[in-house]
mmCIF file as Biopython writes it, N, C-alpha, C and O atoms, coordinates in Angstrom:
data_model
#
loop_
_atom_site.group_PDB
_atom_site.id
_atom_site.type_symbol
_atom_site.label_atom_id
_atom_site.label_alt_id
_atom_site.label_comp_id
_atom_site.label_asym_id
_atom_site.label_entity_id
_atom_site.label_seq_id
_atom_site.pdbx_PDB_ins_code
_atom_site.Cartn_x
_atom_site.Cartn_y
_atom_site.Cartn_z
_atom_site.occupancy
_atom_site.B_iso_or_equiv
_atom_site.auth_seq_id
_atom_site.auth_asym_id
_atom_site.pdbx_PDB_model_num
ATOM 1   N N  . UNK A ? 1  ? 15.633 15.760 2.066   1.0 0.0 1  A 1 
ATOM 2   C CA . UNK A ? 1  ? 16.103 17.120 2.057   1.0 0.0 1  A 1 
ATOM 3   C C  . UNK A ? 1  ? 15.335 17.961 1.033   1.0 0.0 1  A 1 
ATOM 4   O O  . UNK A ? 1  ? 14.938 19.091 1.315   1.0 0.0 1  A 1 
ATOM 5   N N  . UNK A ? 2  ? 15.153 17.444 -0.046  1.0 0.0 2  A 1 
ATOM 6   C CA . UNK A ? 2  ? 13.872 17.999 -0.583  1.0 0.0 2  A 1 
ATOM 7   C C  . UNK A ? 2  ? 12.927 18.755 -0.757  1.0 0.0 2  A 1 
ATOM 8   O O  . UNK A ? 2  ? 12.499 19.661 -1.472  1.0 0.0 2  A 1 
ATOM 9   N N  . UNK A ? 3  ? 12.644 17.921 0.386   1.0 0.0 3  A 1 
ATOM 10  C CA . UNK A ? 3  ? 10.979 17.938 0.885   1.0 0.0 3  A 1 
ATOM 11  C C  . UNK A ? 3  ? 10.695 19.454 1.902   1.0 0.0 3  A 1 
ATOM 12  O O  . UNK A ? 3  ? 9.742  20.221 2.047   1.0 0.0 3  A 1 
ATOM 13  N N  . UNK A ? 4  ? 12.543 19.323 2.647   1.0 0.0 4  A 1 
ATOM 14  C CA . UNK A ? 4  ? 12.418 20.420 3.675   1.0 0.0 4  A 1 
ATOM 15  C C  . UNK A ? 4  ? 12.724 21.497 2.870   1.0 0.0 4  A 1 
ATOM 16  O O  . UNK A ? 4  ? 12.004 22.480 3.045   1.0 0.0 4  A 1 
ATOM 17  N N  . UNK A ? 5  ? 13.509 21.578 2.114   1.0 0.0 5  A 1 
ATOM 18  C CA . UNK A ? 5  ? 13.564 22.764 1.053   1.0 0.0 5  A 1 
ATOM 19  C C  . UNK A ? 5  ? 12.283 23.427 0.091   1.0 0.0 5  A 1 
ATOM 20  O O  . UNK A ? 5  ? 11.902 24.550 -0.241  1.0 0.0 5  A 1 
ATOM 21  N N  . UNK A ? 6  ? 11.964 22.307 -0.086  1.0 0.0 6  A 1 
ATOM 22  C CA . UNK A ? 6  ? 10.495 22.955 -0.966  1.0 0.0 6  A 1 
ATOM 23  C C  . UNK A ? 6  ? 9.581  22.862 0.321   1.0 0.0 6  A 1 
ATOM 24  O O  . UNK A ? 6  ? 8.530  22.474 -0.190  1.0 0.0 6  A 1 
ATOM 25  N N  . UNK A ? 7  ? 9.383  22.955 1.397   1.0 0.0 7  A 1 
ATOM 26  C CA . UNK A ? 7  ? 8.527  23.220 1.960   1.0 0.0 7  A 1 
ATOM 27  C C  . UNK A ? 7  ? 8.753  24.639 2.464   1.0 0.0 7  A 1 
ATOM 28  O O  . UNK A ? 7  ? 7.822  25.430 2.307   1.0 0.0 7  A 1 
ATOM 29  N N  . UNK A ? 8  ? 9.942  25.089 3.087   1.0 0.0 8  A 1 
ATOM 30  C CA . UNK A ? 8  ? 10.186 26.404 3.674   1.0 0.0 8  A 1 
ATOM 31  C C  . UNK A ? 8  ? 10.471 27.127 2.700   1.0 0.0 8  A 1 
ATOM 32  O O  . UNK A ? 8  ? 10.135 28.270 3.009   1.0 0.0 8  A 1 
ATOM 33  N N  . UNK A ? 9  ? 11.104 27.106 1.225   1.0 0.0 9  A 1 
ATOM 34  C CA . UNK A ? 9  ? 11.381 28.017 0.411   1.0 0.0 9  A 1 
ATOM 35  C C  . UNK A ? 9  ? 10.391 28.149 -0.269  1.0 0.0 9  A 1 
ATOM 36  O O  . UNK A ? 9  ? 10.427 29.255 -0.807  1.0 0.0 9  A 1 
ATOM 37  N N  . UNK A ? 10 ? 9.439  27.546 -0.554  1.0 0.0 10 A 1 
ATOM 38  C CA . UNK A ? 10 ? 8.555  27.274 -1.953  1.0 0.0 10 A 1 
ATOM 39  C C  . UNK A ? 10 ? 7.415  27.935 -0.708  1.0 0.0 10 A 1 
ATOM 40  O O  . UNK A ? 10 ? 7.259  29.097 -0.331  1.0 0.0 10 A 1 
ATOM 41  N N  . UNK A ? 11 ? 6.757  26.701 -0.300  1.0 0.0 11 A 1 
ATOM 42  C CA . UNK A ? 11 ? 5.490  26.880 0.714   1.0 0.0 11 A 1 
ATOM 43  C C  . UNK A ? 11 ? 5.481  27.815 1.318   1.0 0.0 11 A 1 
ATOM 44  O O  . UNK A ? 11 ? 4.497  28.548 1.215   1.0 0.0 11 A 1 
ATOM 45  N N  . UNK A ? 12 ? 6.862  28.279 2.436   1.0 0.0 12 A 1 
ATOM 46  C CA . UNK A ? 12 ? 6.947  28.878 3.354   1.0 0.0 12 A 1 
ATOM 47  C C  . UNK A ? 12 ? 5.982  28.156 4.426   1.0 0.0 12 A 1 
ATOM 48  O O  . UNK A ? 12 ? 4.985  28.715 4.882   1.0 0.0 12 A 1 
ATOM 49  N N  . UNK A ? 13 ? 6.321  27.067 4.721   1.0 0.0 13 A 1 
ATOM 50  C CA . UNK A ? 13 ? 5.867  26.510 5.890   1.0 0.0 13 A 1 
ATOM 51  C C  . UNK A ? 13 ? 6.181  26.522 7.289   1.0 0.0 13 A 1 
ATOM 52  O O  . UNK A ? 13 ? 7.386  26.766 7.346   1.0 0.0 13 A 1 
ATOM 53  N N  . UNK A ? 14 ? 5.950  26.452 7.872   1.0 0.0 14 A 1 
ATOM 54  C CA . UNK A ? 14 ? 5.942  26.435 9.290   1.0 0.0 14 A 1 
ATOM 55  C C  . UNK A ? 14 ? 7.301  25.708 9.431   1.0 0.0 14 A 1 
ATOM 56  O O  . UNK A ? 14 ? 7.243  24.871 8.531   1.0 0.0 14 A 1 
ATOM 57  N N  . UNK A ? 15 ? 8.466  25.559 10.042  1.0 0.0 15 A 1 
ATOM 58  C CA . UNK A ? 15 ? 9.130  23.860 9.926   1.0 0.0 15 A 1 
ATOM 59  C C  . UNK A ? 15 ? 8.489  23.157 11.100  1.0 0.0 15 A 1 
ATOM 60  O O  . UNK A ? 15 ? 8.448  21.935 10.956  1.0 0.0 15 A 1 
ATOM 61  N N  . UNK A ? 16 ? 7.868  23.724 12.471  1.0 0.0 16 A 1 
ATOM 62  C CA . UNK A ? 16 ? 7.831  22.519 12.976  1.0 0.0 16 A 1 
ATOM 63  C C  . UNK A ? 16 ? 6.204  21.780 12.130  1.0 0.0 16 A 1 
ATOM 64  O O  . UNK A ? 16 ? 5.964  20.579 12.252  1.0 0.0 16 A 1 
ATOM 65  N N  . UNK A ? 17 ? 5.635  22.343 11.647  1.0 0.0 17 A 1 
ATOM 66  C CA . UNK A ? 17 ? 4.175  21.689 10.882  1.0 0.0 17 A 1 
ATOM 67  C C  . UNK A ? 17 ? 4.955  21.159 9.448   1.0 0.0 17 A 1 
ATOM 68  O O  . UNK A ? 17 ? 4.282  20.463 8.688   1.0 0.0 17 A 1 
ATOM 69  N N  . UNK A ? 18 ? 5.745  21.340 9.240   1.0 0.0 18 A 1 
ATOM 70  C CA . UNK A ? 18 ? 6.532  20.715 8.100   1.0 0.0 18 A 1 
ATOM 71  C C  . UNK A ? 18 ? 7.228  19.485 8.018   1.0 0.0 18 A 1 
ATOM 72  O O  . UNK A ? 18 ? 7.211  18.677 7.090   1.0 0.0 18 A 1 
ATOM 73  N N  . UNK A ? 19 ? 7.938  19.425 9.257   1.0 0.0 19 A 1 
ATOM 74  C CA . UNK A ? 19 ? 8.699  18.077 10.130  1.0 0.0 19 A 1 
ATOM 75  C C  . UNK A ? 19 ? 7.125  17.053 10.109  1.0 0.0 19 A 1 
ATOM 76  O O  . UNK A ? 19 ? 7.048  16.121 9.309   1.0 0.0 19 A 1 
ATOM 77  N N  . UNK A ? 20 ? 6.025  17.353 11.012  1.0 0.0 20 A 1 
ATOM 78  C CA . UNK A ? 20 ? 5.163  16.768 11.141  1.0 0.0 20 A 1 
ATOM 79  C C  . UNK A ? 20 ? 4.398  16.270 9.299   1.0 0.0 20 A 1 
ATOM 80  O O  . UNK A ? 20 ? 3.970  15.147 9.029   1.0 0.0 20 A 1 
ATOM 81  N N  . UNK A ? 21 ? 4.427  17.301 8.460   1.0 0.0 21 A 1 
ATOM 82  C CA . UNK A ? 21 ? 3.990  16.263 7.538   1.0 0.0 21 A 1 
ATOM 83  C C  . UNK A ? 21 ? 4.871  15.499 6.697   1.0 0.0 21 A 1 
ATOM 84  O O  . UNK A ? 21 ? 4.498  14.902 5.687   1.0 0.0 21 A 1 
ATOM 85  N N  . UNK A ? 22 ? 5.963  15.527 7.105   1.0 0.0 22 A 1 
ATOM 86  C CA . UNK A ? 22 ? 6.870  14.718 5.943   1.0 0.0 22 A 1 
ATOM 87  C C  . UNK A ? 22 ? 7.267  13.725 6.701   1.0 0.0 22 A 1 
ATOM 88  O O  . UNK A ? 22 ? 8.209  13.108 6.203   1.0 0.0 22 A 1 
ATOM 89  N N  . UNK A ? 23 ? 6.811  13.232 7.984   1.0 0.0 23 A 1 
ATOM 90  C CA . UNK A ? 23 ? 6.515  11.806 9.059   1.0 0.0 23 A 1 
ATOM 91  C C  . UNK A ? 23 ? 5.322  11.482 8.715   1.0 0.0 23 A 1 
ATOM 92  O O  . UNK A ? 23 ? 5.241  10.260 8.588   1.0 0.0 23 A 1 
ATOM 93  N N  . UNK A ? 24 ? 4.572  11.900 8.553   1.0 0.0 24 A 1 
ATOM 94  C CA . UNK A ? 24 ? 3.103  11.483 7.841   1.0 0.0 24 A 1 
ATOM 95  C C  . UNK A ? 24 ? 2.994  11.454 6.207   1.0 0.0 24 A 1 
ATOM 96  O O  . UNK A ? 24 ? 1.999  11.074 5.589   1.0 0.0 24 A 1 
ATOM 97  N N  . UNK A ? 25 ? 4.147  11.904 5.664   1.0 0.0 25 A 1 
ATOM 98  C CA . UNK A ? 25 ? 4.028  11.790 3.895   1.0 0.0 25 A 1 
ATOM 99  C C  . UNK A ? 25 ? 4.872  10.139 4.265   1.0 0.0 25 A 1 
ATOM 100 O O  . UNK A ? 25 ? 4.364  9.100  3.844   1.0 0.0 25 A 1 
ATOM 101 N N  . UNK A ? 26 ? 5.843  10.128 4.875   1.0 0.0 26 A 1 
ATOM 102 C CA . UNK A ? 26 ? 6.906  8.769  4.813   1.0 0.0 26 A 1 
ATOM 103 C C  . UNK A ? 26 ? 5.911  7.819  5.993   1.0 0.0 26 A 1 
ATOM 104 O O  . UNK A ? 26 ? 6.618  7.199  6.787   1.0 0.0 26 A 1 
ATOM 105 N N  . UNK A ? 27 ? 4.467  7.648  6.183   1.0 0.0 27 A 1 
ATOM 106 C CA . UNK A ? 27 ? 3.984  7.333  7.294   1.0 0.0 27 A 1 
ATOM 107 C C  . UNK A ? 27 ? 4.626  6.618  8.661   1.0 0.0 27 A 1 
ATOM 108 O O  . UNK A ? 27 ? 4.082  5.663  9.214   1.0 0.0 27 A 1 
ATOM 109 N N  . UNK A ? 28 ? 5.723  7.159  9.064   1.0 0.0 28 A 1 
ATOM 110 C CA . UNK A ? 28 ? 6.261  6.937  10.084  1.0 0.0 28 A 1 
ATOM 111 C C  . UNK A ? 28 ? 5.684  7.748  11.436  1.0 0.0 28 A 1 
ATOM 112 O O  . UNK A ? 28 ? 5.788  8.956  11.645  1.0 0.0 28 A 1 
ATOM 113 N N  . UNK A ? 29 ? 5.050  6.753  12.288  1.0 0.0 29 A 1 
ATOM 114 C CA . UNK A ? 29 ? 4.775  7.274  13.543  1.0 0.0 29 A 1 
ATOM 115 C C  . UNK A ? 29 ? 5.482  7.611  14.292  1.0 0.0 29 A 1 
ATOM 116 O O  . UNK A ? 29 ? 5.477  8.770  14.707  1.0 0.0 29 A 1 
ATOM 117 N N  . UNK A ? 30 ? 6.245  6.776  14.669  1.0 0.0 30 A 1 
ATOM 118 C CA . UNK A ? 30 ? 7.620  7.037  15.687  1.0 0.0 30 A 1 
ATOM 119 C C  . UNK A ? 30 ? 8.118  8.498  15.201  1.0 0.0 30 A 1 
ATOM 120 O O  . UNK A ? 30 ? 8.234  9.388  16.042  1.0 0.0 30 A 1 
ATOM 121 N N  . UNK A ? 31 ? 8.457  8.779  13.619  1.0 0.0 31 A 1 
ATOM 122 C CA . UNK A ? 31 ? 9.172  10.090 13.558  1.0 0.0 31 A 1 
ATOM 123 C C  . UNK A ? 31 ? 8.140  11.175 14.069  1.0 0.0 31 A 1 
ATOM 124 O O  . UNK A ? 31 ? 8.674  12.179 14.539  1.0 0.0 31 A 1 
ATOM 125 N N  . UNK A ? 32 ? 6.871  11.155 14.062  1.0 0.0 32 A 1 
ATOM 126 C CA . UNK A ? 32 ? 5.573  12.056 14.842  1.0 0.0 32 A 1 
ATOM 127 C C  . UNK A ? 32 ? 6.495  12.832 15.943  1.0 0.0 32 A 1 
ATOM 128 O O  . UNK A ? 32 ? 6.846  14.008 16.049  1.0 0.0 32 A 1 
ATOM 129 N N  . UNK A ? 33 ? 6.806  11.293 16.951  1.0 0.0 33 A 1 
ATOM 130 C CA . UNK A ? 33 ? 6.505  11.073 18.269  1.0 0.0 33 A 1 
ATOM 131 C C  . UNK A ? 33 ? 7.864  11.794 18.675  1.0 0.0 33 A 1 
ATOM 132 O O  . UNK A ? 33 ? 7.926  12.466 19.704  1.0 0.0 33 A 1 
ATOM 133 N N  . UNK A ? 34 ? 9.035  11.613 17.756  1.0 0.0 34 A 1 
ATOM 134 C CA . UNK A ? 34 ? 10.202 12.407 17.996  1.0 0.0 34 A 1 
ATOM 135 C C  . UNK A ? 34 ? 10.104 14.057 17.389  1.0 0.0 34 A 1 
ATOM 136 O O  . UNK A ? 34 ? 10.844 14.914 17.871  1.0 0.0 34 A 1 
ATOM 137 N N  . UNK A ? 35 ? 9.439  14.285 16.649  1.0 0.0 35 A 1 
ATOM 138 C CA . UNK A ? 35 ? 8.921  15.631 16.135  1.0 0.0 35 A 1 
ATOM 139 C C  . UNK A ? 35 ? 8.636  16.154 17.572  1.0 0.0 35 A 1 
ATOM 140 O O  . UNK A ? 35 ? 9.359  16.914 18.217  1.0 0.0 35 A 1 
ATOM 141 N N  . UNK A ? 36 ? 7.605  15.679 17.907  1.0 0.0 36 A 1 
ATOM 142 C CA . UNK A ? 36 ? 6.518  16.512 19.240  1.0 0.0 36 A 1 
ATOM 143 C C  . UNK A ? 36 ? 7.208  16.748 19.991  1.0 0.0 36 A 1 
ATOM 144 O O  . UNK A ? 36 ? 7.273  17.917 20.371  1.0 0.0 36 A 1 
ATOM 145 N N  . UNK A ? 37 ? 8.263  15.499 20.705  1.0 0.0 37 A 1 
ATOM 146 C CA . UNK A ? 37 ? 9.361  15.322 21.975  1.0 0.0 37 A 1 
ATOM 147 C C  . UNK A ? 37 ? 9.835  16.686 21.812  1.0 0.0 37 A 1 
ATOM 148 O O  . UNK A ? 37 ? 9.606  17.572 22.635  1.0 0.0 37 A 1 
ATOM 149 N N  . UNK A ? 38 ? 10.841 16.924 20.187  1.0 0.0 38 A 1 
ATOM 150 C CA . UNK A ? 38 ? 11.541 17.817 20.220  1.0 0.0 38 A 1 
ATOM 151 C C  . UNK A ? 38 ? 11.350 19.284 20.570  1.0 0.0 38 A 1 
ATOM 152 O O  . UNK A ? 38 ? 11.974 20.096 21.253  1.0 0.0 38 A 1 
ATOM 153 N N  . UNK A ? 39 ? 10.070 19.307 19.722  1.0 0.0 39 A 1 
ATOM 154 C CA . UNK A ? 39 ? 9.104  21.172 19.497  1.0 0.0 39 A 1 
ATOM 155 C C  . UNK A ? 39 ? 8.264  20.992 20.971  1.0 0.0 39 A 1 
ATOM 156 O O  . UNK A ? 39 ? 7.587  21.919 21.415  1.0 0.0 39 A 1 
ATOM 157 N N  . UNK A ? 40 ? 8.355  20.055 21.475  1.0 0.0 40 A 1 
ATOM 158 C CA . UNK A ? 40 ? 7.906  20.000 23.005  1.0 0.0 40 A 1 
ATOM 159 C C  . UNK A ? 40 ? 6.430  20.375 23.135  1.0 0.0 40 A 1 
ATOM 160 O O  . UNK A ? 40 ? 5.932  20.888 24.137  1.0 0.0 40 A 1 
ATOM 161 N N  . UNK A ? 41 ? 5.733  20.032 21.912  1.0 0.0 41 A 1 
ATOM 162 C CA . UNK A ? 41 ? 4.655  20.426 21.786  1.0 0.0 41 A 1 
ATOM 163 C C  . UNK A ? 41 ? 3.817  19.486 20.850  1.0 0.0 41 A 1 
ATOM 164 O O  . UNK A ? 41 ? 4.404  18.541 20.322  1.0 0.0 41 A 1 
ATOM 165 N N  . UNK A ? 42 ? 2.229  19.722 20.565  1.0 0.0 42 A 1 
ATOM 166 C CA . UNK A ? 42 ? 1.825  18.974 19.627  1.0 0.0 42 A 1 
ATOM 167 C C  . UNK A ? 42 ? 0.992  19.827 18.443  1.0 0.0 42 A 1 
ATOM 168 O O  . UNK A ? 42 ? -0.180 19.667 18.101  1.0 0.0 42 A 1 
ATOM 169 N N  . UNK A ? 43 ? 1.873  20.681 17.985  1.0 0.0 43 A 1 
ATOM 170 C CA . UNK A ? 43 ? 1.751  21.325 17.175  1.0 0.0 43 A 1 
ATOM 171 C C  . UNK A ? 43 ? 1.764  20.336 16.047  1.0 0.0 43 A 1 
ATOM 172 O O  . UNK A ? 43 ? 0.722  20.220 15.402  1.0 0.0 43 A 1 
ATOM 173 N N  . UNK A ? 44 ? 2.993  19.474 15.667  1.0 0.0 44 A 1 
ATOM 174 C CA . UNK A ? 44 ? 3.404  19.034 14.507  1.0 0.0 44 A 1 
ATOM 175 C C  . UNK A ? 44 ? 2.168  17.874 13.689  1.0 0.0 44 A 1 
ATOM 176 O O  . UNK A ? 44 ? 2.267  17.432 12.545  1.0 0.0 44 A 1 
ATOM 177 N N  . UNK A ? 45 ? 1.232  17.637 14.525  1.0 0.0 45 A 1 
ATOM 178 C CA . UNK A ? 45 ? -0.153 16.671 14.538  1.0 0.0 45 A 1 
ATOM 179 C C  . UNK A ? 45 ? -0.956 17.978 13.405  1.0 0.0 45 A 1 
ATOM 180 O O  . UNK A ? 45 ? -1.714 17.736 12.467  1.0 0.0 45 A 1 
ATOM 181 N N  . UNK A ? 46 ? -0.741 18.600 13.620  1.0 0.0 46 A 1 
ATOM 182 C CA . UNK A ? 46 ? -1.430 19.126 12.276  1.0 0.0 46 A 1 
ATOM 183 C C  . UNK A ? 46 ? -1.366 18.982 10.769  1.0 0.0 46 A 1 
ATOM 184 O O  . UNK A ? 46 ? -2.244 18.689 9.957   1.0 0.0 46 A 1 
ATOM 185 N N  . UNK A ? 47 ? 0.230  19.340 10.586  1.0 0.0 47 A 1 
ATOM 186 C CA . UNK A ? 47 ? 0.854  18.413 9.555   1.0 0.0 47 A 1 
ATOM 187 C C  . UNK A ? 47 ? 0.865  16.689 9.215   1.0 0.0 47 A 1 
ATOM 188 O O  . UNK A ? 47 ? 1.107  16.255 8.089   1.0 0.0 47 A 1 
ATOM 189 N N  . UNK A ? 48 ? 0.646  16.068 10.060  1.0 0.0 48 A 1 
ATOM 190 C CA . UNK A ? 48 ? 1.052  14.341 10.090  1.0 0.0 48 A 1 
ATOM 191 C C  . UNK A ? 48 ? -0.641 14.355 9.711   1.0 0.0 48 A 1 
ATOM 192 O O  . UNK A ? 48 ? -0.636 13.890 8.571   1.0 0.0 48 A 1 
ATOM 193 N N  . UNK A ? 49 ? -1.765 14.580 9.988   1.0 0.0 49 A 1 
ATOM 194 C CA . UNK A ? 49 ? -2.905 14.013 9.956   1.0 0.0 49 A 1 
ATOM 195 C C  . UNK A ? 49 ? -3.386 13.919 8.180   1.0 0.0 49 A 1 
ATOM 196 O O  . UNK A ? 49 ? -3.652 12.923 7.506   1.0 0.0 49 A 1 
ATOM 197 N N  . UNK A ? 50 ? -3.368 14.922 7.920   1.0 0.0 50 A 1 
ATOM 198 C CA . UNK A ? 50 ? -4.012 14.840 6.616   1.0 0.0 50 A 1 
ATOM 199 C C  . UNK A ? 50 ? -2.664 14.275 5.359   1.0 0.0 50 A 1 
ATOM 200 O O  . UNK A ? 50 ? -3.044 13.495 4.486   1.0 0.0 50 A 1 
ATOM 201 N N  . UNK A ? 51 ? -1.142 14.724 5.363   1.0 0.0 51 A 1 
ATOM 202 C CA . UNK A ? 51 ? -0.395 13.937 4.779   1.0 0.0 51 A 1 
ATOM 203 C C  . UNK A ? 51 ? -0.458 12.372 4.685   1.0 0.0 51 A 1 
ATOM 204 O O  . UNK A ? 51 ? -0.311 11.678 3.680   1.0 0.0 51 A 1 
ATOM 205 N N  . UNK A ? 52 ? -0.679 12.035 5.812   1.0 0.0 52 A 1 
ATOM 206 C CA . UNK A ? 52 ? -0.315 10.539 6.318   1.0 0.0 52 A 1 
ATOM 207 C C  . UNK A ? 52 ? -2.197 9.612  5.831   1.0 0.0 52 A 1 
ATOM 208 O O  . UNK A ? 52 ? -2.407 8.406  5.700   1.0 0.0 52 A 1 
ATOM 209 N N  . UNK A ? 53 ? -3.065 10.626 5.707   1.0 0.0 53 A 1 
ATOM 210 C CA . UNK A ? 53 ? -4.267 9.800  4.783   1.0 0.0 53 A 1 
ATOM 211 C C  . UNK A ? 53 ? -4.194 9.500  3.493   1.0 0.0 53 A 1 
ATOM 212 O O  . UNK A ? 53 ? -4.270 8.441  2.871   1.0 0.0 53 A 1 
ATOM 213 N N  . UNK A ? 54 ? -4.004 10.825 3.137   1.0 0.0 54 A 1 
ATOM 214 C CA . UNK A ? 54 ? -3.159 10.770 1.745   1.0 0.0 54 A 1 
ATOM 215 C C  . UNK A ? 54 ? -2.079 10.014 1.634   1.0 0.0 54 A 1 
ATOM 216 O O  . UNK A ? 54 ? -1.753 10.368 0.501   1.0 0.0 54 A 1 
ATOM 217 N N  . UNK A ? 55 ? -1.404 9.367  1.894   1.0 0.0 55 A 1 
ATOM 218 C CA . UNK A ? 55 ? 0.127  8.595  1.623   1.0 0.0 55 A 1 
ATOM 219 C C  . UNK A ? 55 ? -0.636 7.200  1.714   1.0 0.0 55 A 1 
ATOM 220 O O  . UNK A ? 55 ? -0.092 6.240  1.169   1.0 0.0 55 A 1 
ATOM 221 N N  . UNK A ? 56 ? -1.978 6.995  2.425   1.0 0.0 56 A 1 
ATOM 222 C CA . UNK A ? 56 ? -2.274 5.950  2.898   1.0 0.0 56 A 1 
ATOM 223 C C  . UNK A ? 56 ? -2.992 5.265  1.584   1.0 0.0 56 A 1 
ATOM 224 O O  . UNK A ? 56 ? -2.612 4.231  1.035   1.0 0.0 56 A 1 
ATOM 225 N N  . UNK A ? 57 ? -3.961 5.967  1.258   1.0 0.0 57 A 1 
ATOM 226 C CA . UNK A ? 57 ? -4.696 5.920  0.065   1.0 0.0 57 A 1 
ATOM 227 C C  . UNK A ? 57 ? -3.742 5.537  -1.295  1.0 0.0 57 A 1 
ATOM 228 O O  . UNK A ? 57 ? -3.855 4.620  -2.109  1.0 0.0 57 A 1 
ATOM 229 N N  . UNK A ? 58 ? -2.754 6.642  -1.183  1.0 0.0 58 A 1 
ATOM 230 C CA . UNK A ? 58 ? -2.092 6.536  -2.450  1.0 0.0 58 A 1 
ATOM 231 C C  . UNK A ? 58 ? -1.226 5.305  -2.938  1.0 0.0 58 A 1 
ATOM 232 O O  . UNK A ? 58 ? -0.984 4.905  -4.077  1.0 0.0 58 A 1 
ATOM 233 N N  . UNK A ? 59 ? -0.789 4.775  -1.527  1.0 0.0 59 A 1 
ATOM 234 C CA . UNK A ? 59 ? 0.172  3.242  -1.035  1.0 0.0 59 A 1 
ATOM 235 C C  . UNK A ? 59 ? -1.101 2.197  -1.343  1.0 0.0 59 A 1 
ATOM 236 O O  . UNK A ? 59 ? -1.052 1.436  -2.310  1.0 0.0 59 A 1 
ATOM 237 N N  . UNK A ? 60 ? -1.671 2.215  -0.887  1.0 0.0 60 A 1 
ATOM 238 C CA . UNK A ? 60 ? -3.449 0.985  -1.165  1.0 0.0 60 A 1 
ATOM 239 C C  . UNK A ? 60 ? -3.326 1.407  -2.924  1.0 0.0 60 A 1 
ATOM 240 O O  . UNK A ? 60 ? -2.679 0.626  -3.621  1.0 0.0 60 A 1 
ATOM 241 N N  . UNK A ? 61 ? -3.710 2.154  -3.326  1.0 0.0 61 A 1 
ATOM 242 C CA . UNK A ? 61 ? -4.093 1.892  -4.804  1.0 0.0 61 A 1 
ATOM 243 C C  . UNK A ? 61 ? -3.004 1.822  -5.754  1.0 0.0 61 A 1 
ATOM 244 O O  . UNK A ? 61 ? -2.983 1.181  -6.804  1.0 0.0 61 A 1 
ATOM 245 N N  . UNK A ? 62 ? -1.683 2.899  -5.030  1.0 0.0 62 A 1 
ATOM 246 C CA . UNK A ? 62 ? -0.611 2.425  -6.728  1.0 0.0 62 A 1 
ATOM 247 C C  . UNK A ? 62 ? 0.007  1.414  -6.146  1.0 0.0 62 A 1 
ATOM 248 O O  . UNK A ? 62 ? 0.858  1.053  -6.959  1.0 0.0 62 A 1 
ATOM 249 N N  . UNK A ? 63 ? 0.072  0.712  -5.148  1.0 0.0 63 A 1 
ATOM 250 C CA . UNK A ? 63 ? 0.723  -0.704 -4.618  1.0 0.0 63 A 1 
ATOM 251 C C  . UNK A ? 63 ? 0.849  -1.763 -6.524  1.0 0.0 63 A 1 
ATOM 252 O O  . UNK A ? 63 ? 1.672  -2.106 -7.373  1.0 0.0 63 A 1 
ATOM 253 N N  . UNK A ? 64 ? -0.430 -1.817 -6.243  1.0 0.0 64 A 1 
ATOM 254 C CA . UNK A ? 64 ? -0.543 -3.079 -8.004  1.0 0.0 64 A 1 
ATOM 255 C C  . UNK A ? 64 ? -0.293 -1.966 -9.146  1.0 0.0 64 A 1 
ATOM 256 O O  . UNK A ? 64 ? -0.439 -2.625 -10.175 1.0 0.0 64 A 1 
ATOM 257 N N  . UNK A ? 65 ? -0.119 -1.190 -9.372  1.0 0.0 65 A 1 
ATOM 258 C CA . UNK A ? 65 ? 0.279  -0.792 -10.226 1.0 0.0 65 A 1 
ATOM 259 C C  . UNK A ? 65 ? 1.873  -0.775 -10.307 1.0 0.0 65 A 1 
ATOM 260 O O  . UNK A ? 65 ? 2.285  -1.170 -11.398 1.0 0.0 65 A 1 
ATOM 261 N N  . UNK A ? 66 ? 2.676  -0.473 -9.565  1.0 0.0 66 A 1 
ATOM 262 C CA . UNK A ? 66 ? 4.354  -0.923 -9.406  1.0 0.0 66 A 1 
ATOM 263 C C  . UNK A ? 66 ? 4.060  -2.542 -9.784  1.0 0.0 66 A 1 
ATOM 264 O O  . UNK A ? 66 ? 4.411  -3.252 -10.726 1.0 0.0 66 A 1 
ATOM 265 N N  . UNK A ? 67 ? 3.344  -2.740 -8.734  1.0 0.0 67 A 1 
ATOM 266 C CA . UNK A ? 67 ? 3.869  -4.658 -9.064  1.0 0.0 67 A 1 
ATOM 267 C C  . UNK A ? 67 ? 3.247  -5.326 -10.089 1.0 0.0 67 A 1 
ATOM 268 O O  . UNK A ? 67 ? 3.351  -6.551 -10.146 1.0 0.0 67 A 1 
ATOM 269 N N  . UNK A ? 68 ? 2.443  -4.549 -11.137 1.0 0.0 68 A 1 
ATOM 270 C CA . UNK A ? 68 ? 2.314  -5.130 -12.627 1.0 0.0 68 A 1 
ATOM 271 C C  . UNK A ? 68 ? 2.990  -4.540 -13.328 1.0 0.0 68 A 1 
ATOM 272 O O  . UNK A ? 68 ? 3.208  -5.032 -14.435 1.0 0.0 68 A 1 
ATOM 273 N N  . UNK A ? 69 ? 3.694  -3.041 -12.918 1.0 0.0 69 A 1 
ATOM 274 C CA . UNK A ? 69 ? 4.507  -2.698 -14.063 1.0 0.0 69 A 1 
ATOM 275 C C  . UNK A ? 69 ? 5.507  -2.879 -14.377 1.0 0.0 69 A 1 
ATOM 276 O O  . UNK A ? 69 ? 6.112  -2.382 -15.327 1.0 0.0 69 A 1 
ATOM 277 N N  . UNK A ? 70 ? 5.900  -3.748 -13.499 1.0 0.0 70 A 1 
ATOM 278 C CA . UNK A ? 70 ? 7.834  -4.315 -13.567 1.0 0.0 70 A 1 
ATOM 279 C C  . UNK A ? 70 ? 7.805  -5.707 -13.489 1.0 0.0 70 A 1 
ATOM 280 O O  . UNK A ? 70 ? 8.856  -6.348 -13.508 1.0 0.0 70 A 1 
#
């Protein structure tokens, strides 16, 4: 809830490009695939692409850093 708040109040984002990157910040595909169904469109692929590299990268490198720091 957050995420949707600081995106439309703060950002002023789009929500359906907003929905799409916070399925690609949590890299969940399936939530993409229910995004698109819903907005009946594939708008929300704009948002999911570049979040979801970034989440990818960031999961690969601080992975060992959680699991040496505890």
């Amino acid at each position: 809830m957050v995420m949707v708040f600081y995106g439309r109040l703060v950002l002023k984002m789009n929500p359906i490009i907003l929905c799409g990157a916070i399925s690609g910040n949590l890299t969940t595909t399936a939530a993409l695939y229910s995004v698109s169904d819903a907005a009946e469109s594939s708008t929300p692929v704009l948002g999911y692409t570049v979040s979801y590299a970034i989440s990818n990268v960031l999961l690969t490198f601080l992975g060992p850093v959680v699991v040496f720091a505890v």
